[in-house]
C-alpha positions as a LaTeX table, in Angstrom:
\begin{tabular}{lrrr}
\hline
Residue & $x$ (\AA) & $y$ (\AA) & $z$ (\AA) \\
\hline
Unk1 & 0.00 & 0.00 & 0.00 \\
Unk2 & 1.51 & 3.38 & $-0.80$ \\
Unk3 & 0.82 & 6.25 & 1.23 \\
Unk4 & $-0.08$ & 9.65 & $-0.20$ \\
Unk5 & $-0.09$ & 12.94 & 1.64 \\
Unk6 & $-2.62$ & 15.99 & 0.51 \\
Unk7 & $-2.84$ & 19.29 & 1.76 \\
Unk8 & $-6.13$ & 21.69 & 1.65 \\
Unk9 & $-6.40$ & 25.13 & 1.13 \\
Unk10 & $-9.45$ & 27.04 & 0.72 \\
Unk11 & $-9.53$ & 29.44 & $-2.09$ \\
Unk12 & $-9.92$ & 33.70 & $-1.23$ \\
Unk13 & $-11.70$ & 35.89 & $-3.48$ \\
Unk14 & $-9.35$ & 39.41 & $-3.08$ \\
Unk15 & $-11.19$ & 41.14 & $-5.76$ \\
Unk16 & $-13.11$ & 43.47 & $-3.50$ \\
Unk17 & $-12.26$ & 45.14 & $-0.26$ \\
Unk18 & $-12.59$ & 41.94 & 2.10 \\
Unk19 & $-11.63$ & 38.80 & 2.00 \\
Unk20 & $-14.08$ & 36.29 & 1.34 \\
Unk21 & $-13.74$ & 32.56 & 0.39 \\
Unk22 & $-14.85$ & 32.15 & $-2.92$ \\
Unk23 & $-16.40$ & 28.70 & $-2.82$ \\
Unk24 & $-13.52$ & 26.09 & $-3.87$ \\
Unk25 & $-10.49$ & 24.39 & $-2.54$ \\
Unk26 & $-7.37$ & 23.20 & $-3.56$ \\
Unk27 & $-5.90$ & 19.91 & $-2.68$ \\
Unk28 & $-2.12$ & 19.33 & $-3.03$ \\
Unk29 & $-1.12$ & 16.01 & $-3.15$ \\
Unk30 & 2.32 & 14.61 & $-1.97$ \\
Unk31 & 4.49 & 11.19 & $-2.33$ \\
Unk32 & 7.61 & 10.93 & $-0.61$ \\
Unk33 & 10.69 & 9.98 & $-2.93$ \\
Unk34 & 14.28 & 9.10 & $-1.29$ \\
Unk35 & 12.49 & 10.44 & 2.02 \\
Unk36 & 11.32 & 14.04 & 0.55 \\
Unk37 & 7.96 & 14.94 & $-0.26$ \\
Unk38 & 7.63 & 15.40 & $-4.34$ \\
Unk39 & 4.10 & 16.83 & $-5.38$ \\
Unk40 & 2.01 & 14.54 & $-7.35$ \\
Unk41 & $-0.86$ & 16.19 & $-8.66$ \\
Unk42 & $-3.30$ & 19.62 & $-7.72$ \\
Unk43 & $-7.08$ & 19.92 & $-8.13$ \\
Unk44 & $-9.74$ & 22.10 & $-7.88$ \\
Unk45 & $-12.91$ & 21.19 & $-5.85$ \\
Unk46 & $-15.91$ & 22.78 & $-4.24$ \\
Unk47 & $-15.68$ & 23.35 & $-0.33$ \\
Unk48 & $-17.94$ & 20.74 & 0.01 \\
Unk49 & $-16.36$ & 17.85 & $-2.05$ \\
Unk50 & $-15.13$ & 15.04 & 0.06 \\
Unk51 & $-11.06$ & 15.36 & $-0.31$ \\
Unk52 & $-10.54$ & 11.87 & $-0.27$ \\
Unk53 & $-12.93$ & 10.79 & $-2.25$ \\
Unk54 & $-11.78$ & 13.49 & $-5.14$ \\
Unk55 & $-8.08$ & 12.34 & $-5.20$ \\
Unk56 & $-9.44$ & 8.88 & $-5.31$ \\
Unk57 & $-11.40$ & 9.60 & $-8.34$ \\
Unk58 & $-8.60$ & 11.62 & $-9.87$ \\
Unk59 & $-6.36$ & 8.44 & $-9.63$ \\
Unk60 & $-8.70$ & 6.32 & $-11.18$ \\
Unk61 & $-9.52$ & 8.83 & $-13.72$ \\
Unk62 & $-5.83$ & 8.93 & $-14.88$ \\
Unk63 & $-4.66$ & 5.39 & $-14.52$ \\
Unk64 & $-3.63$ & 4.53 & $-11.32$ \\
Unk65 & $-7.16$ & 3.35 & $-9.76$ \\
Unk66 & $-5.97$ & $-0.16$ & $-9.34$ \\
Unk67 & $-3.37$ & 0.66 & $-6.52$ \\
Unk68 & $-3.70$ & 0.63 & $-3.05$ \\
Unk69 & $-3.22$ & 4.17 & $-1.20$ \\
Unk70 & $-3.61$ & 5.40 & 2.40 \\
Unk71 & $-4.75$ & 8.88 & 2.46 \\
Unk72 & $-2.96$ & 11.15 & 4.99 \\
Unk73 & $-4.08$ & 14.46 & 5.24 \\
Unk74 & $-1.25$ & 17.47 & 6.81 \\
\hline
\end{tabular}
């Protein structure tokens, strides 16, 4: 089972005086190679959308859904 690390970070809207979050996140996702993380792939999600379930459809959508993964979130 490989392990995979993601980050989340909810998106801003600075186009008007205050700061407000503009509805979406963005999940960073992370291997380690030779013990250092190396990103794997970004997307774009609602605020909503279940983070784990996202990256999981993102690796099956682009070839790797037949690996095993444990999700760790930072």
């Amino acid at each position: 089972m490989r392990e995979i690390y993601f980050v989340t970070e909810r998106q801003v809207d600075d186009s008007c005086d205050d700061l407000s979050l503009n509805g979406n996140k963005t999940i960073r996702v992370y291997t380690i190679v030779e013990g250092k993380p190396k990103s794997f792939f970004s997307i774009e999600v609602g605020n909503d959308d279940d983070c784990i379930e996202e990256i999981q459809n993102y690796l099956n959508d682009n070839g790797y859904g037949d690996n095993l993964y444990k999700f760790i979130e930072l």
